[in-house]
N, C-alpha and C positions, 0 to 999 in steps of 0.2 A: 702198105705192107704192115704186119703185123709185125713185124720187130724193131718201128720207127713208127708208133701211133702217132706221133704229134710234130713230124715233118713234114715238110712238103710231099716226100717220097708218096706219102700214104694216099695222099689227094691226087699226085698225077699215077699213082697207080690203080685209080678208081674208086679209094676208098669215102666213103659220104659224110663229109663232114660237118653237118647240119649247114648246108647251102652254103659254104665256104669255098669260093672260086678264086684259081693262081691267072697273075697275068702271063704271059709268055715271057715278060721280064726283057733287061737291055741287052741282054748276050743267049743266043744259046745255046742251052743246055749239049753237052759232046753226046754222041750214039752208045749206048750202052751206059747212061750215066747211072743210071740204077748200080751196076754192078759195082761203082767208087763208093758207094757211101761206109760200105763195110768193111774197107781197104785202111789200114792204120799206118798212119806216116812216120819214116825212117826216124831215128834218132835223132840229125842236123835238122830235118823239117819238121819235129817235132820241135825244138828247143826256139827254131825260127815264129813261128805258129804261137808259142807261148809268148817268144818276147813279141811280137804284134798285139797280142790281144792283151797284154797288160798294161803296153804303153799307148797303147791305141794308135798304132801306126798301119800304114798301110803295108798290107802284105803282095810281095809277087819280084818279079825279077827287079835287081837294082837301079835299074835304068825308068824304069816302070814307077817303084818306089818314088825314088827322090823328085822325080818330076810332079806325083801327086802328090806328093808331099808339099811339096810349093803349091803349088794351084791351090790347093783346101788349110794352107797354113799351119800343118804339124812339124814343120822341119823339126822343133823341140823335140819331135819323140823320136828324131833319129840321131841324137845325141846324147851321151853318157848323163844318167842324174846328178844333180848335185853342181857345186861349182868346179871349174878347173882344176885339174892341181897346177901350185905354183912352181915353174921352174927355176930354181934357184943359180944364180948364173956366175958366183963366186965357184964353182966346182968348174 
């Protein structure tokens, strides 16, 4: 596609990328996937999307999350930066 030269879009929609070939990859691709890539994600999944890729955590349902999160050892990036705060136990 010409409005995503340097995606994949472009290659599986026939564009020639001096002999640059995509594998079919571990999942595929949904029917009409072409027509998500210019779809811009709500507010909540936007701010989600951001905290993933800053923290480098995995993104997708919570149940999903956390458990790949253990297998690949990022539990850290689903926790608040910084140390705890203390709670003070006089109050």
């Amino acid at each position: 596609s010409i409005e995503w030269p340097y995606s994949s879009l472009a290659i599986r929609q026939g564009m020639d990328k001096e002999g640059l070939r995509l594998s079919a990859g571990p999942v595929s691709l949904p029917r009409k996937w072409d027509q998500f890539v210019d779809l811009l994600p709500n507010e909540p999944d936007l701010r989600k999307l951001e905290a993933c890729m800053s923290r480098g955590r995995p993104c997708g349902h919570e149940g999903w999350v956390e458990k790949t999160a253990k297998e690949m050892d990022l539990e850290s990036t689903l926790r608040p930066r910084g140390r705890p705060k203390q709670v003070n136990e006089a109050e």
